[in-house]
Every structure is written in C-alpha cells, then in structure tokens.
C-alpha positions as CSV (number, residue, x, y, z in Angstrom):
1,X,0.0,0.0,0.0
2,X,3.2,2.2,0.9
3,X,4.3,1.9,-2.9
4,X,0.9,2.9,-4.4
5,X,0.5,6.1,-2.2
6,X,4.4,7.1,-3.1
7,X,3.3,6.9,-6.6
8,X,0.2,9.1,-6.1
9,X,2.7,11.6,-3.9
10,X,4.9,12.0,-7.3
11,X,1.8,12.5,-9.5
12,X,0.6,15.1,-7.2
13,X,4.6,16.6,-7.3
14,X,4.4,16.8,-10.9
15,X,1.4,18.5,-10.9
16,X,1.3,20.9,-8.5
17,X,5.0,21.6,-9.1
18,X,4.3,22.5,-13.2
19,X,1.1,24.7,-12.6
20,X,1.6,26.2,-9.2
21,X,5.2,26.5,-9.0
22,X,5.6,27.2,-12.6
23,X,8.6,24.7,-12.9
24,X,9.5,23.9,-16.5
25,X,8.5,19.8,-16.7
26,X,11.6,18.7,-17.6
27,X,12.9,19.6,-14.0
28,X,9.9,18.4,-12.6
29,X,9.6,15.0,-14.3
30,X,13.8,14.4,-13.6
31,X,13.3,15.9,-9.5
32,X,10.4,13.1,-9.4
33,X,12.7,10.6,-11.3
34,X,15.3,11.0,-8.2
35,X,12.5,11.3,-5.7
36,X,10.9,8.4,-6.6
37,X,14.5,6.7,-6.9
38,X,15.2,7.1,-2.9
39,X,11.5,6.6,-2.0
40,X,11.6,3.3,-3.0
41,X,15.1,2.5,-2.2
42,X,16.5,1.7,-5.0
43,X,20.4,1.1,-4.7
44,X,22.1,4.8,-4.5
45,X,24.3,3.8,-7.4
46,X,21.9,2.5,-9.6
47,X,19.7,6.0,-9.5
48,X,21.1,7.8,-12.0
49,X,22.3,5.1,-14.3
50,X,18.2,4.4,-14.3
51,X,17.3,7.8,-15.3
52,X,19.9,8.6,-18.1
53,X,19.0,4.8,-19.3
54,X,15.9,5.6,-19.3
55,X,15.9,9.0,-21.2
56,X,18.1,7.6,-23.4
57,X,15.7,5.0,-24.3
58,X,12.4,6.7,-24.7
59,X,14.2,8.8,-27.2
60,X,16.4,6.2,-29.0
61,X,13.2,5.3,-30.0
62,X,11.2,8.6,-30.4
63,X,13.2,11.2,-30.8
64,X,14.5,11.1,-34.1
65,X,10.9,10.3,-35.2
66,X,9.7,14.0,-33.4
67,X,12.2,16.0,-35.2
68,X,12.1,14.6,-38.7
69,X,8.0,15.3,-38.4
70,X,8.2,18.8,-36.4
71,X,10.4,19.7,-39.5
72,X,8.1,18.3,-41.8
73,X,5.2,20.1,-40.0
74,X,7.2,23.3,-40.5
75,X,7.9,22.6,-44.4
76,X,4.0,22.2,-44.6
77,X,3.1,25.0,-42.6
78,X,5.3,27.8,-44.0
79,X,4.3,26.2,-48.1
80,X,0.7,26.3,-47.3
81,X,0.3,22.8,-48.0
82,X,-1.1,22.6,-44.2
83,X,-4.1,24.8,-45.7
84,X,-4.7,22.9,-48.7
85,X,-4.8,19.6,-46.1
86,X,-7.5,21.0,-44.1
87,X,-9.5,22.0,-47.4
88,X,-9.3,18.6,-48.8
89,X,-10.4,17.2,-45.7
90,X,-13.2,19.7,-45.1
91,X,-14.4,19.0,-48.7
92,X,-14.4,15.1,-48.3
93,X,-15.9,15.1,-44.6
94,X,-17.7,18.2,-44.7
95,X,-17.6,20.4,-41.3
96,X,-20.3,19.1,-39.2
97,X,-18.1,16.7,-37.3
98,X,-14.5,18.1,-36.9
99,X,-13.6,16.1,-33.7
100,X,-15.0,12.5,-35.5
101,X,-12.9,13.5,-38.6
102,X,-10.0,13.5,-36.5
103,X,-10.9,10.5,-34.4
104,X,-11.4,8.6,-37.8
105,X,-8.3,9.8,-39.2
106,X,-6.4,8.7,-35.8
107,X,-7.9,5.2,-36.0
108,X,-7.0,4.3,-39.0
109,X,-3.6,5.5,-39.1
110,X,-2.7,3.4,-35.6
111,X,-3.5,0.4,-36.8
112,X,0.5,0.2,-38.8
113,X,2.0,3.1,-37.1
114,X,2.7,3.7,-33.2
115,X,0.5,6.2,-31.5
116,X,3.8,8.2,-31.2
117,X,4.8,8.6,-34.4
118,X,0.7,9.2,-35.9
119,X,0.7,11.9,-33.2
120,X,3.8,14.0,-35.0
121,X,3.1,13.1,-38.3
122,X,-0.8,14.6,-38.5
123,X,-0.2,17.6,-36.0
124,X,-0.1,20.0,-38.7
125,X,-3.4,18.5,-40.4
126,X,-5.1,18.2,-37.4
127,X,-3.8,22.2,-36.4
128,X,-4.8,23.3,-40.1
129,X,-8.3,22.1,-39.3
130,X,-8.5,23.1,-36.2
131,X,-7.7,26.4,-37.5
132,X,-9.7,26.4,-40.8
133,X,-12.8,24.9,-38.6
134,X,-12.1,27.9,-35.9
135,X,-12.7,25.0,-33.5
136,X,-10.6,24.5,-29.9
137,X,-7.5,22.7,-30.7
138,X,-6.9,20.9,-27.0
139,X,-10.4,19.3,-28.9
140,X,-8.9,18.4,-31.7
141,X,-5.8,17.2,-29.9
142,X,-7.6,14.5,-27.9
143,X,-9.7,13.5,-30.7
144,X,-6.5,12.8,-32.5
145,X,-4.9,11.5,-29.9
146,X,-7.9,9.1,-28.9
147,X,-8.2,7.9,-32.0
148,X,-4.6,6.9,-32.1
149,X,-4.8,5.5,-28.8
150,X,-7.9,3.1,-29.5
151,X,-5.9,1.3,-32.3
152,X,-2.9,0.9,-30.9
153,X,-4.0,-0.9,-27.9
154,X,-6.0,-3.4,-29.4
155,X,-5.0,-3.8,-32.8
156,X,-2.6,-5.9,-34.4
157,X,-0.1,-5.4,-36.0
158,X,0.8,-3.1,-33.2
159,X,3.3,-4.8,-30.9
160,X,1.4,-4.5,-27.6
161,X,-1.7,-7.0,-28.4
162,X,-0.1,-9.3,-31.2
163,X,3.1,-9.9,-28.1
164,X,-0.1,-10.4,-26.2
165,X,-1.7,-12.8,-28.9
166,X,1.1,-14.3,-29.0
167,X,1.6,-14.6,-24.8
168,X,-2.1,-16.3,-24.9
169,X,-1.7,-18.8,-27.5
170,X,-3.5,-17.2,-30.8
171,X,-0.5,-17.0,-32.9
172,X,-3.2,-18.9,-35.8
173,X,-5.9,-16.9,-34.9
174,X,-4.7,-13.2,-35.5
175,X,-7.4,-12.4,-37.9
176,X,-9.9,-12.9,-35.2
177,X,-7.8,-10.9,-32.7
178,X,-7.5,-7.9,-35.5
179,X,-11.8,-8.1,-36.2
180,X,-12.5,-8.6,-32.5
181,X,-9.9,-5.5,-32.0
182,X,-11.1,-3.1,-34.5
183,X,-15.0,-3.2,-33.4
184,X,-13.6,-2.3,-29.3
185,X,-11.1,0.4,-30.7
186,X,-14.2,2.3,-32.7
187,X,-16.4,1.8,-29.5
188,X,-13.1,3.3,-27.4
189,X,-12.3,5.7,-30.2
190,X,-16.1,7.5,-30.3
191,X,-15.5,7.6,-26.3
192,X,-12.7,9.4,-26.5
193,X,-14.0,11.4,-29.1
194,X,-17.3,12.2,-27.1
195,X,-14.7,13.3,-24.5
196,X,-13.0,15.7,-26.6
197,X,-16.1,17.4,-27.4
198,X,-16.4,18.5,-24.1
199,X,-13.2,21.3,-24.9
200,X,-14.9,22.2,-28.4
201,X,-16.5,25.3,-27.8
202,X,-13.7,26.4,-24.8
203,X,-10.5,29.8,-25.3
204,X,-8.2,28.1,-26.0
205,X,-6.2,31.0,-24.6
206,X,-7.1,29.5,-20.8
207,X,-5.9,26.1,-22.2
208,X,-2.5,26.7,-23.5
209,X,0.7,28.1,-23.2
210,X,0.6,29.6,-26.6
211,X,-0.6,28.9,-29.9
212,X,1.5,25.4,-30.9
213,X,1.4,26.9,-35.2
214,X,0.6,30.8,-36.5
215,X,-2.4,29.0,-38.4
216,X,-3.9,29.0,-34.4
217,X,-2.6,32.6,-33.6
218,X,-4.8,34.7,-31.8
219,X,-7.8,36.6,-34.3
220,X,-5.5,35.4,-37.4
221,X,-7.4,35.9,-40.6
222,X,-7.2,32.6,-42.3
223,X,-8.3,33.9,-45.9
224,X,-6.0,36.2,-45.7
225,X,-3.0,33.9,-44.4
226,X,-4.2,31.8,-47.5
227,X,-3.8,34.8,-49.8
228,X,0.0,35.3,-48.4
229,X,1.2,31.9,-49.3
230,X,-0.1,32.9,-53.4
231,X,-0.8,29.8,-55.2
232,X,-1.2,26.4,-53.1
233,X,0.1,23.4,-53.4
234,X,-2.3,20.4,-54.7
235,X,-3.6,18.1,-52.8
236,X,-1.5,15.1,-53.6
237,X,1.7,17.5,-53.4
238,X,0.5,18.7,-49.6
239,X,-0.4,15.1,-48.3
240,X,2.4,13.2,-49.8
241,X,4.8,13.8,-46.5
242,X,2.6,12.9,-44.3
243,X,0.7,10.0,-46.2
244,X,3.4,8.2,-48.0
245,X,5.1,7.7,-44.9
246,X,2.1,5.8,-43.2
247,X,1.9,3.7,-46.2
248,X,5.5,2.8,-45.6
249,X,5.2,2.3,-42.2
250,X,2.1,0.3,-43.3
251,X,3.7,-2.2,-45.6
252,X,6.6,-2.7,-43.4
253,X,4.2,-3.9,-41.3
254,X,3.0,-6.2,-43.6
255,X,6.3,-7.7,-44.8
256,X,7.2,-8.0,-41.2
257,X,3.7,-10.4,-40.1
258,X,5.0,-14.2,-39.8
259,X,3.8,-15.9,-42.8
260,X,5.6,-13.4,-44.9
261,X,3.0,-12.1,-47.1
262,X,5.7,-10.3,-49.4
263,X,8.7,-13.3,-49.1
264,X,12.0,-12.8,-48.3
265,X,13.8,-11.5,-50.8
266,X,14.6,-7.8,-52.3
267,X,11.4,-6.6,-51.9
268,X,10.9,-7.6,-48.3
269,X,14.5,-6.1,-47.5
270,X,13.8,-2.6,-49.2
271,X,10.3,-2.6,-47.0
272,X,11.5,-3.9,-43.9
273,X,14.1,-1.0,-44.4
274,X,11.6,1.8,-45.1
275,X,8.9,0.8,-43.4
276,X,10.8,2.2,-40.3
277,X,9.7,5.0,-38.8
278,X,12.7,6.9,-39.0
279,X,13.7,6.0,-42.9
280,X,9.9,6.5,-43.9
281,X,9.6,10.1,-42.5
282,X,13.2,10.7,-44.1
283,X,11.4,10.0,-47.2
284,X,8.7,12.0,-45.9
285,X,11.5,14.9,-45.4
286,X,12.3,14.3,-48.7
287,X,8.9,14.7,-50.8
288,X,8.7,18.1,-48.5
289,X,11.0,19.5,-49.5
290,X,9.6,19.6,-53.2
291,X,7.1,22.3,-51.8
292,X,9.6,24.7,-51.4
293,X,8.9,27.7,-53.8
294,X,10.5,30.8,-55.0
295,X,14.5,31.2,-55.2
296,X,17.2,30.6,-52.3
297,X,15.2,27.0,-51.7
298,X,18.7,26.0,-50.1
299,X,18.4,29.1,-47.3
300,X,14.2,28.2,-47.0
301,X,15.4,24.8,-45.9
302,X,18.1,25.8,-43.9
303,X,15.7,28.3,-42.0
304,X,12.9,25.7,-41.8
305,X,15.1,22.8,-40.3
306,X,16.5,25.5,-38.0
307,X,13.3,26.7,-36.9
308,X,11.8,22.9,-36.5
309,X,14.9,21.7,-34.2
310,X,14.1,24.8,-32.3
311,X,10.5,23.6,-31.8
312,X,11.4,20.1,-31.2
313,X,14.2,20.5,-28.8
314,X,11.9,20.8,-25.4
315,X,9.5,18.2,-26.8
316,X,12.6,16.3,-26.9
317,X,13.8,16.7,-23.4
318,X,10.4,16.6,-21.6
319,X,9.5,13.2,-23.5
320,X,12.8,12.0,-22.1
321,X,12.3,13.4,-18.7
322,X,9.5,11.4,-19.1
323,X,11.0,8.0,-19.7
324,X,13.5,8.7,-16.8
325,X,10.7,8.9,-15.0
326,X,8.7,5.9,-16.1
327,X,12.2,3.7,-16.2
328,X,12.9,4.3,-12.8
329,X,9.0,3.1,-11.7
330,X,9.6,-0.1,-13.4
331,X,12.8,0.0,-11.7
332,X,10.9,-0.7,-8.4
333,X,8.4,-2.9,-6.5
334,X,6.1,-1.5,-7.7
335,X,4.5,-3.2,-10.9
336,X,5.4,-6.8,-9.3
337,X,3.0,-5.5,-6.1
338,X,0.2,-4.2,-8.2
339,X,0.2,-7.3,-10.2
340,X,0.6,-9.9,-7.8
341,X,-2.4,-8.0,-5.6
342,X,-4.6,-7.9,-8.2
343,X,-4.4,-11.3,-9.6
344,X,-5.7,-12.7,-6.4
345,X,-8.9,-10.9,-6.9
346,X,-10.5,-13.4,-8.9
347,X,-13.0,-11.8,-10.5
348,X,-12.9,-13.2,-14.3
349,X,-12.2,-10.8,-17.5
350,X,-11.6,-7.6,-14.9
351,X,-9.1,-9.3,-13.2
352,X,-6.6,-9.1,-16.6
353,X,-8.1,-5.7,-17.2
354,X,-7.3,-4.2,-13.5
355,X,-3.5,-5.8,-13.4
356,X,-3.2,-3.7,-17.1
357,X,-4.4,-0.5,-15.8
358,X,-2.4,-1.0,-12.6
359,X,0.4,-1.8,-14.8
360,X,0.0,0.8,-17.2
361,X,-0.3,3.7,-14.7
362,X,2.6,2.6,-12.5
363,X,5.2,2.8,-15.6
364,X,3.6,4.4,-18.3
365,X,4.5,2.0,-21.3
366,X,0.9,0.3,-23.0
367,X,3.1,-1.9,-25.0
368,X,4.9,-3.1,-21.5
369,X,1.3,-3.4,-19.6
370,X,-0.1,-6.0,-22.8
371,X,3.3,-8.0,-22.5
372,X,3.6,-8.5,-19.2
373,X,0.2,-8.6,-17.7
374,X,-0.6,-11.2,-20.9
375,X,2.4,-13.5,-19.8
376,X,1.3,-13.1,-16.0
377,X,-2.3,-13.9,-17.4
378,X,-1.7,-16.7,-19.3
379,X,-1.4,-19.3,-16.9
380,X,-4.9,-18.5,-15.0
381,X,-6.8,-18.7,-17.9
382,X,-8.3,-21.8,-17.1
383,X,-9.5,-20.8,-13.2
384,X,-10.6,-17.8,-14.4
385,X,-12.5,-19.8,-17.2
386,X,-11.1,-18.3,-20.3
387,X,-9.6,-21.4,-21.3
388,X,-11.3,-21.0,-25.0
389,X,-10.2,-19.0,-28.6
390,X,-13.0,-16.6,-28.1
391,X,-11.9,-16.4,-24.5
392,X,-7.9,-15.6,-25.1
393,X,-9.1,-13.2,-27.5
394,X,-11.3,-11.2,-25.2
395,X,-9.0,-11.7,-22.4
396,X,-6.5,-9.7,-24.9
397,X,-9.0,-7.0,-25.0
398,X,-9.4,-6.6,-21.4
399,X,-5.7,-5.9,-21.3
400,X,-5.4,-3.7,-24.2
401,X,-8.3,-1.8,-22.5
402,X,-6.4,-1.7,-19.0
403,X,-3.2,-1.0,-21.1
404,X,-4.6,2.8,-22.1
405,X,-6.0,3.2,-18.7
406,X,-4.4,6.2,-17.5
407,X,-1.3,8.0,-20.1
408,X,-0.2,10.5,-17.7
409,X,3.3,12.1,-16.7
410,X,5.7,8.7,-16.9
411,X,4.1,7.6,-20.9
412,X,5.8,9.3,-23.6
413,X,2.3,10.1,-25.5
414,X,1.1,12.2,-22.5
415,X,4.0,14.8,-23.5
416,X,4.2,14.4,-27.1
417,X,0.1,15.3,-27.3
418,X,0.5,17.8,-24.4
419,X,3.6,19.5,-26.1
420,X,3.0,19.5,-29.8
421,X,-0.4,20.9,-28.7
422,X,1.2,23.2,-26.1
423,X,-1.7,22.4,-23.5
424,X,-0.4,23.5,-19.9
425,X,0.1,20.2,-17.7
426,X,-2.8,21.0,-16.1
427,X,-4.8,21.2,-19.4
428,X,-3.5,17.6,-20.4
429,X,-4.2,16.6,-17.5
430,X,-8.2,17.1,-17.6
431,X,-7.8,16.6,-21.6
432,X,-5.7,13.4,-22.8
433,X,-5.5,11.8,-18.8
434,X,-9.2,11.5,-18.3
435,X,-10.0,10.6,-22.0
436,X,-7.8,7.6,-21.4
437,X,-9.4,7.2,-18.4
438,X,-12.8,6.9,-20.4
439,X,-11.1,5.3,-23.0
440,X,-10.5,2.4,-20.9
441,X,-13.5,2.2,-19.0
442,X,-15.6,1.8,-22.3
443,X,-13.1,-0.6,-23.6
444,X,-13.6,-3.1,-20.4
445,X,-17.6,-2.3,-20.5
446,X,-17.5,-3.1,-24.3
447,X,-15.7,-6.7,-23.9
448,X,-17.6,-7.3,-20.6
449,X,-21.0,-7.0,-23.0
450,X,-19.2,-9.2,-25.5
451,X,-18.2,-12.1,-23.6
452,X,-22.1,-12.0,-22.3
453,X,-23.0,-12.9,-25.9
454,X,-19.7,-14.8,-27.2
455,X,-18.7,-16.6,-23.9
C-alpha cells in the first residue's frame, strides 16, 4: 500500500509543481525521477544510471521520429500545404463533425503506425483544421490522440496486443484478434471522441501556453494567411509527407507479419528497411522539400530545419524526462505488487483488465502493460474460465483496454500530445489523462457485454 500512495505523492509533485510553482516539466519529471528513486530504495548507485537509461531509451526510440516530423510540419506549414490539407479534408468530410474527422483519421492510421509517431506526423493536419474549422484545438488534440490511442492498444499489427496474442496462444488466430480489436477500438475511439467534445467550444487562450502553429494565432485571418502563401500546393503534393510515410510504415508492417505475405527476398528487404519510422519520415522529409517555392530553396530549408529543431528540442527533453521517469517506476516494486495484488482478486475478465491498468499507470509503457500482464495472465486462464479462442481473444481485449488506462506524466504520448499541442500540464491533464481514463472504461464495459453474448 506504501508503494501505491508514493506513486500518487509523485503524480501530485508533478502536478502541482508545473502549474503552481511554474517549474519547467523537464525539472519536474527528472526531480520526481530521483524522488521516486530514494523513495523506493533503489540502490544509490543505480539511480542515475536508471534515469539517463531511461531518457536515453524513450528517445532512441522517439526522438529522431519527433524531429524529422516537427520539421516536416514546419515545411508544410510555411508552403501552405497545411491549408490545402484542411481543405481537402473539409471538402471530403464536410464540417459538421471536426472532432469525429480527426478520431477517424487517428484510428486508422494506428493500426501500422505507433501512437507516437501518428501523433507527430498529422499535428499539422489536425492544427490546419482546427484552424480552418475555428474550432478549440486541445479538442482536436484529444480526438487525435484518442483515436490513435484506441488502435494501438488493441490492434494488431501493433506490438502491444499481437506480443499479447502471442503470450495467450493465438498465434493462428490473428485475424480474429484484429476483427474482434477493431469493433472495441471504434467503441473506445467515439468515447474518446465524445470526451474531446467537451473542450470544443472552450478559449483556448485559458488552455494553453501559446498557440502550438501561426495558423492557431490569436484573431489570425485565415483567408487572408491563404492569400499570403499565393498559389497552393495540390492536394497530392500537400499530403504526400505525411501520407506516404504511413503507407510505408504500413507495408513494413505487412512484410514484417509471420507468414511473410511479401517473401524474403529484395522486396521484403527494401520494405523492412523503409517501413521504419525513422527511414519513412526521411522519405517524408524528402517529398517536402519539393514544396519549397521561389529562389534561395537552399536558405528556405536551412531556416525551416533551424526553426523545427528549435521547436522540437523541449519536446525532446520533456519526453525524455519522461522515460526517466517511467524507467525508474519499473525500476521498483512497484509493478510486481500491483500485479501480484490484483491477480488474487478473482473476478474473471476484470481481473486481466485491472493488473493492465495498474500496470500501465505505475510505468507508463501500454506496450509493457499488454506484454507483461498477458504473460502473468496466461497461466490463470483456465480458473478464471477463459480457457477458450474466443476467450484468449477477449482476455486480450481486457488488457489492451487496461493497457490505455491512465497516459499521464511517466508515458511518452502524454507529453508528445501535451507538447505538440502546447496544453499547460494541467490542461493535459483534464484533456488526454481523463479521456484515457474513459477510453479504458468503455473498452472493459465493451468486452464485458461481448463475452455476455460470445462466452
């Protein structure tokens, strides 16, 4: 009981210490890092070997991925191309709906590409819209976010629930994981949505600490920001960044599943290779940098990567603060206690579900929550009469909905939607936190009513 109310104590910290106190969270995220390091006694010497470890990590495999798509999301935003996005969109989905337009976007793009990486790569669609729309963007944020979230916790070919599939014995039965998996993330997805709605009509001023693009300026004129950028790019010119990319990412995917769809040979190599996040957004980079206009292009990208690596340096350190943070929770007692205290409960499909969230909010990782709570899972499934296919793949479910139940100050995706959106910490929290939080709810309710009928 002493480790969970430690952890709640460094939540409140980080809180109170970012709004109140007005400390930058990159202090306040390493300061809990090394608070939570001698709370829990872990060894003096292995501290700070934890917490550089741990930033390192987080953005070995993130950071490189933020500042090849904050650049891009400059490129697009100084061309105009972000303009001619939101116009496109607008004139395929109409306006009625801007926070479902985003959720949809968000869910589909998940399913091949890590929450993460989605998040960076349509920030400057989904501020465009927000912009063109003259609707809140902490809204649009969330929906975006949500909608990447549902996905990528129950969806394979995501790592988290096909390393889960895999823990429960449905290597052969994928397909039914992935159709099972997409009806729960569209349930989770509109909840989240439904969430975001609730910021729609709210000032943004009160919300963030400045507008995160000059498309979302204060009383900016958006015809006449269109008028400055002259002609436009098209469509396919504007999207190409951002969409070839996914559908890199996308067939990587594909080349990667185990019955190698696309063989072994030269084309699997060249997709395995590009379908990387960091090689596909390099392409990305790439098919920007044909929207550069006028003369001195050389000096326009110079400028532009300047000005992105500017904007991308604190998301860089606070996502890392982050996983120094979250690496020295797992670190600790802490996930082993949650775990082995809620296992006992016995109480059928919430019992996976609750280990997962407990999981999930003690280190922050969804992808660690689905591994490890499916592997702790796997041998009970028989007393907790799940012993069936339909019942593995609901019990993956359960944990994929536990697994998004809460993102808050020790997951990565809590900063990278709080910071490309430039939401105060407090903002985030009531934003992106609780949606998860309702994310995951609905998820559990949703495959609790589906193992009524299935089961």
């Amino acid at each position: 009981m002493v480790l969970v109310l430690i952890l709640i104590a460094l939540i409140a910290f980080i809180v109170l210490s970012t709004t109140r106190l007005k400390l930058h969270p990159f202090l306040s995220l390493l300061a809990a890092a090394l608070i939570a390091g001698f709370a829990y006694q872990v060894p003096a010497g292995e501290i700070i070997k934890t917490i550089t470890t741990g930033f390192g990590g987080i953005l070995g495999y993130i950071g490189i991925v933020i500042v090849l798509g904050t650049i891009i999301g400059v490129i697009l935003e100084r061309s105009g191309a972000a303009i001619t996005m939101a116009e496109s969109v607008i004139k395929l989905l109409g306006e009625r709906f801007p926070t479902l337009t985003m959720s949809i976007i968000g869910y589909l793009v998940s399913i091949p590409v890590f929450c993460d990486s989605g998040y960076v790569i349509l920030n400057s669609l989904k501020n465009a819209l927000a912009a063109r729309m003259k609707i809140s963007v902490v809204a649009m944020s969330v929906a975006l976010a949500t909608g990447l979230y549902a996905t990528h916790t129950f969806v394979p070919p995501t790592p988290g629930p096909i390393a889960a599939a895999g823990n429960l014995g449905l290597e052969s039965s994928l397909g039914l994981v992935i159709a099972v998996g997409l009806f729960v993330a569209m349930v989770t997805a509109l909840a989240g949505m439904l969430w975001a709605n609730r910021f729609i009509k709210q000032d943004d001023a009160e919300l963030l600490e400045e507008a995160p693009s000059e498309l979302l300026a204060e009383d900016v004129d958006f015809e006449a920001l269109k008028a400055r950028y002259g002609k436009l790019p098209s469509a396919m010119q504007a999207f190409a960044p951002i969409f070839l990319p996914i559908a890199l990412i996308c067939l990587g995917s594909v080349a990667a599943f185990p019955s190698k769809p696309l063989g072994e040979g030269a084309l699997f190599s060249v997709l395995s290779f590009l379908g990387q996040p960091v090689a596909a957004l390099l392409v990305g980079l790439a098919l920007a940098c044909t929207l550069l206009k006028g003369e001195n292009k050389r000096q326009q990208f110079h400028d532009q990567v300047a000005e992105g690596l500017v904007a991308a340096a604190p998301i860089l350190l606070i996502t890392g603060a982050g996983g120094a943070f979250g690496a020295m929770l797992k670190a600790t007692e802490l996930g082993n206690y949650l775990g082995t205290s809620l296992s006992a409960l016995g109480v059928g499909l919430f019992m996976p579900f609750l280990v997962a969230a407990a999981l999930k909010t003690a280190q922050g990782s969804s992808t660690v929550a689905l591994v490890t709570t499916s592997a702790m899972v796997a041998p009970l499934l028989g007393s907790l009469g799940l012993d069936s296919e339909m019942g593995r793949v609901l019990t993956v479910m359960a944990i994929g909905a536990g697994a998004m139940t809460v993102s808050h100050a020790n997951d990565s995706f809590f900063w990278v939607v709080s910071q490309f959106s430039r939401m105060k910490v407090s903002t985030a929290y009531r934003a992106q936190t609780m949606a998860t939080l309702v994310q995951g709810v609905v998820g559990m309710l949703t495959v609790w009513l589906l193992s009524l009928v299935l089961l």
